[in-house]
C-alpha positions in Angstrom: 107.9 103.4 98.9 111.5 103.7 99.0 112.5 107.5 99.6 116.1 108.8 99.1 118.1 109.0 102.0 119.8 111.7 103.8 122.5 109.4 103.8 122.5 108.7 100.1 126.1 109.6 98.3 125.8 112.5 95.4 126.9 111.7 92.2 128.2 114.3 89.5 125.9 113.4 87.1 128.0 115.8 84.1 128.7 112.9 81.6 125.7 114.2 79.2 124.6 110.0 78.8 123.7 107.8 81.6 125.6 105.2 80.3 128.6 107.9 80.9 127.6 109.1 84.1 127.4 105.7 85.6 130.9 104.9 83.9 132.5 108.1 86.1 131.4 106.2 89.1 134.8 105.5 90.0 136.6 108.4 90.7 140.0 109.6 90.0 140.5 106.9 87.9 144.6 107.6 86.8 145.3 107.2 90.5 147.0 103.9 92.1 143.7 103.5 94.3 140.9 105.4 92.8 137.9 105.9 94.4 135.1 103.7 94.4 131.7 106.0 94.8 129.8 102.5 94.2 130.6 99.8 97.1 127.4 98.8 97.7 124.2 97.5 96.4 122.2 100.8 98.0 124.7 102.9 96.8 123.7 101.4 93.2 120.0 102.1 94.0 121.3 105.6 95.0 122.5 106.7 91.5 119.4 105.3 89.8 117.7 107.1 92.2 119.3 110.5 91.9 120.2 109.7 87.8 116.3 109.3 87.7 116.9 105.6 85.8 114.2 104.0 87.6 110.9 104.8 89.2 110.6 104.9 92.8 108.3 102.1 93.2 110.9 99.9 91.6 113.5 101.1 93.5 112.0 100.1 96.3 111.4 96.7 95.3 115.0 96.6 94.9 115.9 97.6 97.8 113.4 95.2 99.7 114.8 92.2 98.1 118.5 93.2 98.2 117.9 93.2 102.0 115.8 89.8 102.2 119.1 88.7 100.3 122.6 90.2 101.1 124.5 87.3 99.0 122.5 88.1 95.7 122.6 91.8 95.9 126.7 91.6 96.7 126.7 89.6 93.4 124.7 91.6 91.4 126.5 95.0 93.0 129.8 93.0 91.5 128.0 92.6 87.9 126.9 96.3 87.9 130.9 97.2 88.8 132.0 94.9 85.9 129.6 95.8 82.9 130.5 100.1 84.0 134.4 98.6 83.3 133.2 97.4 79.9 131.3 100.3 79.2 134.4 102.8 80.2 136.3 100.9 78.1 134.3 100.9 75.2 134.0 104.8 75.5 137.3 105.7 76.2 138.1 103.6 73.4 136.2 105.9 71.3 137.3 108.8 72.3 140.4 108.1 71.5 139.8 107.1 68.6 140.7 103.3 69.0 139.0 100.2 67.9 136.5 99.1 70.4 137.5 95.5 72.1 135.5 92.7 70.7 135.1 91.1 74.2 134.0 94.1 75.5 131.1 95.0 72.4 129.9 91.1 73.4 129.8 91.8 76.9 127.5 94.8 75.8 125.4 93.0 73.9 124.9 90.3 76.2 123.8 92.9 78.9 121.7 94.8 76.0 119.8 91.4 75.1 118.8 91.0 78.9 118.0 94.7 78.9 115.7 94.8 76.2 113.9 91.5 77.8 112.7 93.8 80.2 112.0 97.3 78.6 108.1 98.2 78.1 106.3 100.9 76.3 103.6 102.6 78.6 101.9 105.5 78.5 103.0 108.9 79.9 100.6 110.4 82.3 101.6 113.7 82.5 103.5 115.2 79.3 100.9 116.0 76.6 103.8 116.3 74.2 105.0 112.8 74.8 102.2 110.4 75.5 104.4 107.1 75.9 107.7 106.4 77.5 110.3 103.3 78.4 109.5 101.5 81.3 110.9 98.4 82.6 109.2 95.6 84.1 109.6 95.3 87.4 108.5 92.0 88.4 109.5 88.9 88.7 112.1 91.7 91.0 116.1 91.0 89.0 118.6 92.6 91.6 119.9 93.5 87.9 117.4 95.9 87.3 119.5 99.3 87.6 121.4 98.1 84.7 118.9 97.9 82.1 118.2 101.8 81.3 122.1 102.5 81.9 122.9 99.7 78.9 120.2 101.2 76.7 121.6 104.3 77.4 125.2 102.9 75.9 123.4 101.6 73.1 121.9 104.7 72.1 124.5 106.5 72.4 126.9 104.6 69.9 123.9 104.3 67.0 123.8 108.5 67.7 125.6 111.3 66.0 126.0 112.6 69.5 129.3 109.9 69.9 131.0 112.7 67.8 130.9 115.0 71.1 132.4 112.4 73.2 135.3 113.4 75.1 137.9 112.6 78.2 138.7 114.9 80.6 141.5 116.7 80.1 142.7 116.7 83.5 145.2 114.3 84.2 143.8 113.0 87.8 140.5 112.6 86.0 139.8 110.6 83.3 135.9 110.9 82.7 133.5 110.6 80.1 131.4 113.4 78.9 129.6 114.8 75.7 130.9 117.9 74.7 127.9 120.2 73.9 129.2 123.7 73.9 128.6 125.9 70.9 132.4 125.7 69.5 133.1 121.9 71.0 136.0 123.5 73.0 134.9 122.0 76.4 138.2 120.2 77.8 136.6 119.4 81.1 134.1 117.1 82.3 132.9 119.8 84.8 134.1 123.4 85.4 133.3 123.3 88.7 136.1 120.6 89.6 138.7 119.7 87.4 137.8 122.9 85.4 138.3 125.5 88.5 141.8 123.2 89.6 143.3 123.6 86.4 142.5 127.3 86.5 144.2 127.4 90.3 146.9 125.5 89.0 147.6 128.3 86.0 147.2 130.8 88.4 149.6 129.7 90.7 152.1 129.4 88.3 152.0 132.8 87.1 151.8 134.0 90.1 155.1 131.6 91.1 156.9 132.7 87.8 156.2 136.7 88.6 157.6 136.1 92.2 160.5 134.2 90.8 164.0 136.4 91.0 166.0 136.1 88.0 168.9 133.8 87.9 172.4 135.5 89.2 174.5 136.4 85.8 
């Protein structure tokens, strides 16, 4: 059984959806060269480890046959990368309040039909209060498999009232996704512990610039 390793990157998994956490893979996404927190196929395995998208046992299928075959995972890694672009898209669209893309609602579905292929009802062991839950079949092994629970997680999300919460980041170097569930649905950040605190330093700094400042001579 595959078990996460020390090595394993650490995702900020604040987006509210999975679909939106996996879209705020790519970091600082305004920038000339933002940064890819995905580039490779282990890395992949490593948010659908840590987002808890797949069971371990799968995982480690995965991972077995993305080693026996470096080409295939590379391509499938390059498939994840493009269906998170048409997801962001699709998102951000929304929150702005734009109309989604066509291409990118086909792209979706495409990925959705494939998804659904897969997805299983089985019982829940342990959770008297939920006695089934999703699963996804894991054999014949599809190097594809991370994707299917992150594009039913997109689908849910826009046939639920929670799209109303969806917001961007306010900060400018940012750009995520997240549902905003605070009481009042004032959240402007996608975490307070980064882009939150910074703009807070940033505020602070000014005041403390513009009570330092001398006033211009008369």
């Amino acid at each position: 059984m595959a078990e996460a390793g020390a090595h394993d990157p650490i995702f900020d998994l604040s987006g509210g959806a999975l679909c939106l956490d996996f879209a705020n893979t790519l970091d600082d996404r305004p920038d000339p060269s933002p940064r890819e927190t995905l580039p490779s196929y282990e890395a992949l395995l490593a948010f659908a480890r840590q987002s808890r998208a797949l069971i371990e046992e799968h995982l480690a299928r995965l991972s077995a046959a993305a080693a026996g075959s470096p080409a295939a995972a590379a391509a499938a890694l390059a498939r994840a990368i493009a269906l998170r672009e048409v997801i962001y898209r699709i998102f951000v669209a929304l929150a702005d309040e734009q109309p989604v893309a066509a291409p990118d609602l086909a792209a979706l579905n495409g990925a959705l039909g494939e998804a659904l292929a897969h997805a299983r009802v089985a019982p829940r062991a342990i959770d008297p209060d939920r006695q089934f839950t999703w699963t996804w079949a894991g054999e014949p092994v599809s190097l594809d498999g991370p994707l299917w629970p992150i594009v039913r997680s997109a689908a849910d999300l826009l046939t639920s009232p929670q799209l109303a919460a969806l917001r961007v980041c306010a900060s400018e170097s940012c750009a995520w996704l997240f549902l905003d569930t605070s009481r009042n649905g004032s959240r402007r950040w996608c975490s307070m512990r980064t882009c939150g605190n910074r703009a807070k330093a940033r505020r602070h700094h000014a005041r403390v610039r513009a009570s330092v400042t001398p006033p211009p001579a008369s």
